[in-house]
N, C-alpha and C positions, 0 to 999 in steps of 0.2 A: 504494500500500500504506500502509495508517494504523498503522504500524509508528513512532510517533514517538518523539521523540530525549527525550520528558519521562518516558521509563518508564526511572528510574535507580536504581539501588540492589539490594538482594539480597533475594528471596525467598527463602524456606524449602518446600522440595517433598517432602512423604514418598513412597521409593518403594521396594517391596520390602521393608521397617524400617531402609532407611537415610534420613538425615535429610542434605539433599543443598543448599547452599547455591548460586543462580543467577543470577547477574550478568542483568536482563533488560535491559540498555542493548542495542539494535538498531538500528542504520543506516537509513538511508529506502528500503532496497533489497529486505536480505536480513535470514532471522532473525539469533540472535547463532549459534546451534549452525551455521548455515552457513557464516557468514563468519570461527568457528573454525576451520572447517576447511578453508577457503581460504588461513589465512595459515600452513598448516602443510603443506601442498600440491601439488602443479604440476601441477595436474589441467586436462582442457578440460572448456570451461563448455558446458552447451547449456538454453536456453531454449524450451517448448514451450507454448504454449496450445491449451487445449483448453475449451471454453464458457466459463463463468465462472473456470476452476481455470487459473491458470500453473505448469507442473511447470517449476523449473530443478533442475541436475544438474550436479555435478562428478567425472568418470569418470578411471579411468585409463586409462593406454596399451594395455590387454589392454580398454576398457570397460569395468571392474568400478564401478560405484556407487560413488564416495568419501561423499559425501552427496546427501538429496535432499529439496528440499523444495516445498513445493504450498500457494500461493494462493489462495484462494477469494476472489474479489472481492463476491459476491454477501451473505457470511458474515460477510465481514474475517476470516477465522484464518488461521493461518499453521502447518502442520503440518511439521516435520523430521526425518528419521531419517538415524541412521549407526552406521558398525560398528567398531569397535575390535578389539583380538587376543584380548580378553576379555569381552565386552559392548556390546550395541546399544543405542542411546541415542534416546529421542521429547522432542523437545521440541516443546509448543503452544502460541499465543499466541491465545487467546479472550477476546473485551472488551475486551481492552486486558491482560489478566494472562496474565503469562508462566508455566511449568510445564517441567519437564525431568524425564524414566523415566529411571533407567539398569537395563536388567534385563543380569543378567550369565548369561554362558552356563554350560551344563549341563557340569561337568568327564568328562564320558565321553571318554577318550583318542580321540586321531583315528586313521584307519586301518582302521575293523574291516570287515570283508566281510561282506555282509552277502546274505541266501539273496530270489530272486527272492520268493518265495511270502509272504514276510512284509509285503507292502505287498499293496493292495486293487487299486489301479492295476499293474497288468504288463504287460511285454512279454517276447516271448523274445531270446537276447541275441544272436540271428541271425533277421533279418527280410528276408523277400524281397517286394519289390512288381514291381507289373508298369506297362512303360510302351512308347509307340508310338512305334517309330522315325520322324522325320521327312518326309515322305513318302512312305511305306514302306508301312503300312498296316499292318504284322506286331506283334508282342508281343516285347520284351524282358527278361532276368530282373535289378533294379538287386538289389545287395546292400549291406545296412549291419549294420556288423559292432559291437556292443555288447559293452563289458566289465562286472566284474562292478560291482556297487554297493558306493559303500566311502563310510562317514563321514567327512564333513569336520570334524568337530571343533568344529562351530557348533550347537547348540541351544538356542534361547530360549524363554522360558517362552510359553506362548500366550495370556497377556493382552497381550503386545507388539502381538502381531499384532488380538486380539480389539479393541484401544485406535483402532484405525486406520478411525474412520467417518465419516458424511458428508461422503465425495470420491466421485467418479467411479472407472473402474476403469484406466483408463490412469495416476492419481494412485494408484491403491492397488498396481500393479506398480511402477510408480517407487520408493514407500516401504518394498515388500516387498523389493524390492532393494537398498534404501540398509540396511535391518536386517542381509541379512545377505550382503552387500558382494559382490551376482555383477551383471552387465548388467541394463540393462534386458529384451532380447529373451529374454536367460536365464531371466529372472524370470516373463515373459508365457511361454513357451513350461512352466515348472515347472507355474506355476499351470492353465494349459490340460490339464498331462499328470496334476494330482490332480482334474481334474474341478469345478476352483472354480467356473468359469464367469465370470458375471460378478459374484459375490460378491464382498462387502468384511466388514471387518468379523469380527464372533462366528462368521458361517456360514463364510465362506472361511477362519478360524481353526481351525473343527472341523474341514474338511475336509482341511486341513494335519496336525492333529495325530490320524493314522489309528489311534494304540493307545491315544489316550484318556488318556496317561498326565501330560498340560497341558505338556508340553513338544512344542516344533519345532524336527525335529534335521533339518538339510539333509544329504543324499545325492548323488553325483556317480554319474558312470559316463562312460566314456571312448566315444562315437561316430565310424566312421568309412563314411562312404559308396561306396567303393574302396580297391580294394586298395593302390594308392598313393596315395591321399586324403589330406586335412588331418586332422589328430586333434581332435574338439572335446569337449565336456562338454556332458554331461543331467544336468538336476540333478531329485530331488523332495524330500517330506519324508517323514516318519514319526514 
C-alpha cells in the first residue's frame, strides 16, 4: 500500500458547509480513519481479498462493522467508512491526497413503526415456504415469523452512499456496513432485499433511498424461523 509516512500535516476538506481539519499522516498498513478506530476499540480484525481490492474490517462481538476499509491495489486508493452515535464518516486517499465526509445523520427520533406498504420491497410478516423432508420425499410447512419495521435512528444523507464508486461489490457491502454500523452479511442480505443487485454507487444509492426524499434511513425488523428459534434482525432502507 503506497500509503506513505511523507503525507504529514493537515488538510482542509469541505463537507456538508463544514470546514473539517485532517491529520492525513497514515501508517504503511492502514488509513488514519482506520487505525483511529483501532486504538479506541477491541474489535476483531479480519482481512479479505478479493481481485485487486483488500477489504479489512474491525467488527464487534454481535459482528457489527466498527470500521471498514478497501484497497485497491490496481488504483492505489484507499476508501474508509465508519459510524458514530451521530454521523458516518468517508475518508479517501486518491494520488496521494487525503479527504474525510462526515455526513451526520437525519435527527428523526428512533423507534417509529412503520406500515409494510410504505417500502417498494415487501414481504408479509408471516411467511410460509415449503421444504423436503430428508429422505422422505413429502413437503413440509417451515415458518418465519417477522415483526413489525421500526427505525433505527440512523439516516444519512445519500451522497454518503452515492460517494462510494469504483470498488467491487463485496467492497461496497463492507463500506455500506461500516456507514451504518450493522454486519457485513447484514448488509449483503439488506442490499439483496432493496433489489441493488450488484450496484454501487449513485444507482445502488437510488435504490436505497425508495421516497426520493436524499436521505437513507435504515429499518430493522425482528426475524424468527421457529417457534423457539434465535431472534435475528432484517434490516432495509427507505
Amino acid at each position: 500500500m503506497k500509503l506513505t509516512k511523507f503525507l504529514l500535516g493537515i488538510i482542509t476538506v469541505i463537507s456538508l458547509g463544514f470546514i473539517i481539519p485532517v491529520n492525513v499522516f497514515a501508517d504503511e498498513e492502514h488509513s488514519d480513519l482506520y487505525n483511529q478506530v483501532e486504538e479506541v476499540t477491541d474489535g476483531i480484525k479480519t482481512d479479505t481479498i478479493d481481485g485487486s481490492e483488500k477489504i479489512s474490517t474491525i467488527v464487534d462481538s454481535t459482528g457489527n462493522i466498527l470500521v471498514a476499509e478497501i484497497y485497491n491495489e490496481d488504483t492505489d486508493t484507499v476508501i474508509t467508512t465508519t459510524s458514530t452515535g451521530s454521523e458516518a464518516i468517508i475518508e479517501k486517499t486518491v494520488n496521494g491526497v487525503t479527504t474525510r465526509e462526515v455526513f451526520k445523520y437525519s435527527e428523526v427520533p428512533e423507534g417509529i413503526i412503520v406500515s409494510e406498504n410504505t417500502f417498494t420491497s415487501s414481504n408479509n410478516y408471516t411467511t410460509k415456504a415449503m421444504a423436503f423432508r430428508p429422505n422422505k420425499g413429502s413437503q413440509i410447512n417451515l415458518m418465519a415469523t417477522y415483526g413489525a419495521w421500526t427505525y433505527t435512528g440512523v439516516a444519512i444523507p445519500k451522497g454518503a452512499v452515492s460517494s462510494l464508486t469504483n470498488m467491487g461489490y463485496s467492497a461496497f457491502a463492507a463500506s455500506v456496513g461500516g456507514l451504518f454500523g450493522i454486519g457485513t452479511g447484514a448488509a449483503n442480505a439488506m442490499l439483496a432485499f432493496m433489489g441493488v443487485g450488484g450496484s454501487v454507487g449513485e444507482i445502488a444509492a437510488n435504490a436505497l433511498d425508495t421516497n426520493g426524499n436524499g436521505w437513507i434511513g435504515l429499518y430493522r425488523r425482528t426475524v424468527q424461523h421457529s417457534p423457539n428459534g434465535a431472534i435475528n434482525y432484517q434490516f432495509k432502507t427507505n
